[in-house]
C-alpha positions in Angstrom: 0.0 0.0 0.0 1.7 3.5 -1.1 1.1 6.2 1.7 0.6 9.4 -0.2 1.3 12.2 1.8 -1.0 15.0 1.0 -0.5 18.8 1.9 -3.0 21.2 0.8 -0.2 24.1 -0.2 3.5 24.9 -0.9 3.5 26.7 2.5 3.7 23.5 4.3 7.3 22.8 2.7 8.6 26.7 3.8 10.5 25.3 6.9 12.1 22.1 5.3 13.6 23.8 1.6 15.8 26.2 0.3 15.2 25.6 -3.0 12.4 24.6 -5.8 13.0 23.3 -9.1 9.8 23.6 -10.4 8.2 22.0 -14.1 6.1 24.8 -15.9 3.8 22.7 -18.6 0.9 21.5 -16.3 2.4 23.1 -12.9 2.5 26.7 -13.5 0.6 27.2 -17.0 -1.8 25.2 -19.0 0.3 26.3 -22.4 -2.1 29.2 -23.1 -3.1 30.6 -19.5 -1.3 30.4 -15.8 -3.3 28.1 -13.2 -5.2 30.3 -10.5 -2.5 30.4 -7.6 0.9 29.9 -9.4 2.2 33.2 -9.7 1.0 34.3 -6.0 2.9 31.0 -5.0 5.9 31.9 -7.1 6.2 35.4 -5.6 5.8 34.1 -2.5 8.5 31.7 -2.1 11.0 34.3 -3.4 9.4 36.5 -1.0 10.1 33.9 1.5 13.9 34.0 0.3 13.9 30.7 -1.2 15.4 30.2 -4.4 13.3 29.3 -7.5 14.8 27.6 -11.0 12.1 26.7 -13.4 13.1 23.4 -14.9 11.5 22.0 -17.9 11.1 19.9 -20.3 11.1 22.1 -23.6 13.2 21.9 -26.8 13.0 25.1 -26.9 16.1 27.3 -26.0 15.7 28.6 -22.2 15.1 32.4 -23.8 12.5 30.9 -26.1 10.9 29.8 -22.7 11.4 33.3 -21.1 10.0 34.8 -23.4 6.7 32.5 -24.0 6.3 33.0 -20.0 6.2 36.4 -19.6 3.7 36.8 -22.7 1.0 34.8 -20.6 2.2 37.0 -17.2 4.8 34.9 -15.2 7.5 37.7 -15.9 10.9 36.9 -14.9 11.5 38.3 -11.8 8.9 35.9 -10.4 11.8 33.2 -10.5 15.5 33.4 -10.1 16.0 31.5 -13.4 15.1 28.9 -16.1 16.6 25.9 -17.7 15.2 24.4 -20.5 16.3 20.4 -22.0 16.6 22.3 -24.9 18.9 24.7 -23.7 21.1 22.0 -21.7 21.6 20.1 -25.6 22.5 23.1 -27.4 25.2 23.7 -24.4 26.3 20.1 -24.8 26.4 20.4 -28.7 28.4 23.5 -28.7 30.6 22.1 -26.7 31.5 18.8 -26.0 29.2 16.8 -28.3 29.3 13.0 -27.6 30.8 10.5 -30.3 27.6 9.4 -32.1 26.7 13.7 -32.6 30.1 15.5 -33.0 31.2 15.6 -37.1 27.6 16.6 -38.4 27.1 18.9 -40.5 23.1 18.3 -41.9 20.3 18.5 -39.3 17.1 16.9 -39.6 15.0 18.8 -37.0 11.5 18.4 -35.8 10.2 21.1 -33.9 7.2 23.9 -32.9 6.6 26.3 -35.0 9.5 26.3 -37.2 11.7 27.0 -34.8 15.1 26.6 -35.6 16.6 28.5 -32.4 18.6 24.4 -31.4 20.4 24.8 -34.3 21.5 28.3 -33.8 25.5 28.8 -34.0 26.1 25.1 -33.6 26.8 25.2 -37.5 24.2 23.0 -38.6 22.5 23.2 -41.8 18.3 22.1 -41.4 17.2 20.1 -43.7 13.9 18.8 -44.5 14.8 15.1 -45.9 16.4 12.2 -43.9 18.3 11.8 -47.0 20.3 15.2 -46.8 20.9 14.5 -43.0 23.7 13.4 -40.5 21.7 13.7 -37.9 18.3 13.7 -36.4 17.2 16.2 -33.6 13.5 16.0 -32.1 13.2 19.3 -30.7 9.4 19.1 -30.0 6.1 17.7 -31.3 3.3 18.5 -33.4 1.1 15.6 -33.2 -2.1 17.6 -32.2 -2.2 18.7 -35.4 -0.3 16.3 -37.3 -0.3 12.3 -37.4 2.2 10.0 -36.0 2.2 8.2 -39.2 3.6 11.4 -40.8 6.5 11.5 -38.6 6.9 7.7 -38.9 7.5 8.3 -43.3 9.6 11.3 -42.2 12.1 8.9 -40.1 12.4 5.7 -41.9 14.9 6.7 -43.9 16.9 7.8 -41.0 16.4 5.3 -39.1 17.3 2.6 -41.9 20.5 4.5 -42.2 21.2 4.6 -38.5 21.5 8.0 -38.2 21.8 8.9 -34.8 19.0 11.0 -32.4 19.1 13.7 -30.0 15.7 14.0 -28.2 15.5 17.5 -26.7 12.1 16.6 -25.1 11.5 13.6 -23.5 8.1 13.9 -22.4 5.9 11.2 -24.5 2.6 13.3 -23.9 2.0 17.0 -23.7 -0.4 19.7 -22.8 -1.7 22.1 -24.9 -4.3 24.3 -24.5 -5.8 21.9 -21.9 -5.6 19.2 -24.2 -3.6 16.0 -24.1 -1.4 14.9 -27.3 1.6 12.8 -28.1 5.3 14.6 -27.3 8.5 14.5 -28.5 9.0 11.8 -26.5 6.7 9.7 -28.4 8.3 10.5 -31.8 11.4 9.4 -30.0 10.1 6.4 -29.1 8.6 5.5 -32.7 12.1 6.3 -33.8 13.6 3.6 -31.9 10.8 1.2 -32.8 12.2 1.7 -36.7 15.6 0.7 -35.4 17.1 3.9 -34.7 18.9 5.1 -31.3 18.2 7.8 -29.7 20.0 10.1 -26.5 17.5 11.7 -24.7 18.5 15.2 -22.6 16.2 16.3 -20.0 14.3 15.4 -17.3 14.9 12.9 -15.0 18.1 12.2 -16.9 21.2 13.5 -14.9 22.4 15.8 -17.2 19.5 18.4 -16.3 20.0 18.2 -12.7 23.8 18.6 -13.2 23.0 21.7 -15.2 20.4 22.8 -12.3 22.9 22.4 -9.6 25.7 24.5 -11.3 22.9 27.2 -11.0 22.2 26.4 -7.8 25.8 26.6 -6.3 25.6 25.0 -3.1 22.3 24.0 -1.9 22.0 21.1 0.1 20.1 18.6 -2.3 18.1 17.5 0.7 16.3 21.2 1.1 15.9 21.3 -2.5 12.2 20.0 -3.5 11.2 19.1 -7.6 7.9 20.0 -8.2 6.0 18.6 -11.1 2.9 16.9 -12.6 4.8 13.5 -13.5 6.0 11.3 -11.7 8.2 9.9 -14.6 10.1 13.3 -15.4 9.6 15.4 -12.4 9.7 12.9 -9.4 12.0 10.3 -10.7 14.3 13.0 -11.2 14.7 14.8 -8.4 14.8 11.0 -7.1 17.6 10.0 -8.9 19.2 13.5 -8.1 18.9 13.1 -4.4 16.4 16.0 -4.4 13.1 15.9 -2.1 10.2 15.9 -4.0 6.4 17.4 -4.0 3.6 15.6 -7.0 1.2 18.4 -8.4 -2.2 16.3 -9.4 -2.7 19.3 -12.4 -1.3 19.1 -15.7 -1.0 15.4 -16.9 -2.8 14.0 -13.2 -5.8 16.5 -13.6 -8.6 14.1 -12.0 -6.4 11.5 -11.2 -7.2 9.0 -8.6 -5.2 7.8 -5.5 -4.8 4.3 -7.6 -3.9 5.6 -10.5 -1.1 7.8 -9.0 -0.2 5.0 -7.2 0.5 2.8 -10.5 2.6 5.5 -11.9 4.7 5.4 -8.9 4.9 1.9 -9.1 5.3 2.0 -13.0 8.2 4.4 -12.6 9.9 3.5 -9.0 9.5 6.9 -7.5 7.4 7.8 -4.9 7.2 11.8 -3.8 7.5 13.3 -0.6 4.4 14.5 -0.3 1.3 15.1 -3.1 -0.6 18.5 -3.6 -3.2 19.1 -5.2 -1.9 22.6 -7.4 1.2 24.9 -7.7 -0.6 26.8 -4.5 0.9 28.6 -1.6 
């Protein structure tokens, strides 16, 4: 039986953290509009002189991010900084790429909005067929719009000639606008179906919290709390990072029941500190 441990606000973690790493995509925001509560709750943990580092899951670079926040109102001096997965892979491909990344020159990228800001000064060349490319970046998704079997055509070719993968976003489903859709995650996970292998950045994956804590400096990892909507990305993370940890039932978990969090902890093998019900003081 998996005790959830249930507070009704953030205030009940004030005493016991010194720092938040908190998701934005179904915590803070709903993709179009912030959830009553969040900003009040953001301003009041700086307030409280606790530090706040936005952590997500987005292709996008961390300015892209910014930028998309303030236009829906979370301006940046609500938080003391943001780091995107996309921003952590353009740092890593600027500078140290790993073996199966470093000598391309063609870029097969799959993103929102045609954005091509993960490509920016890395001196990669987009190009629209696997064909023409040395590798394959999935940046974000488009599948509310646009059918997995179109992405599926897109990566055969790549996949057949084992062009490697760099998943930016590893979240297999996604909010927007309220409404659930496949991720970049999932595209990720067709391309490996078709053969192909893919390194994912991002959360829980180390190389996000490594990122997080260079920000950081030296906070104790035990009075620094993740906060998220899934347990897989946000939980298992800060898990794996020796963070404490605080489950938001929003986002992904909006009308979730007791059971049904307790088989994603199961499923994933990370169980929070405590459970809440929104991104609430």
């Amino acid at each position: 039986m998996i005790n959830l441990r249930r507070i009704t606000g953030l205030s009940a973690l004030l005493d016991e953290a010194d720092a938040f790493l908190v998701d934005q995509f179904g915590t803070l925001h709903d993709g179009a509009a912030v959830y009553p509560g969040a900003l009040d709750a953001l301003l009041a943990l700086r307030a409280a002189g606790k530090r706040v580092l936005l952590l997500s899951n987005s292709g996008k670079r961390a300015a892209a991010n910014v930028a998309r926040l303030s236009a829906i109102g979370i301006a940046p001096d609500c938080y003391d900084g943001f780091l995107s997965s996309g921003e952590v892979a353009w740092q890593l491909l600027a500078r140290n790429p790993p073996p199966p990344l470093c000598g391309a020159r063609t870029c097969l990228l799959l993103a929102r909005d045609g954005d091509n800001g993960p490509l920016e000064g890395l001196g990669l060349r987009p190009v629209d067929r696997a064909e023409d490319a040395d590798l394959v970046l999935i940046a974000g998704s488009e599948a509310e719009r646009r059918p997995l079997s179109d992405y599926q055509n897109l990566l055969e070719p790549a996949a057949a000639r084992g062009l490697p993968c760099l998943c930016t976003n590893p979240d297999r489903t996604m909010l927007v606008a309220g409404r659930m859709a496949p991720g970049a995650g999932r595209i990720a996970e067709l391309y490996e179906a078709l053969g192909g292998s893919v390194i994912r950045i991002g959360k829980p994956f180390p190389a996000m919290y490594e990122a997080a804590f260079r920000l950081l400096g030296n906070v104790p990892r035990a009075r620094v709390f993740g906060v998220g909507d899934s347990v897989e990305h946000d939980i298992a993370g800060a898990q794996e990072a020796r963070c404490r940890s605080a489950l938001v039932t929003a986002g992904i978990l909006a009308g979730a029941r007791d059971r049904d969090i307790a088989a994603e902890i199961t499923r994933f093998g990370a169980l929070p500190d405590f459970v809440l019900q929104s991104f609430t003081l």
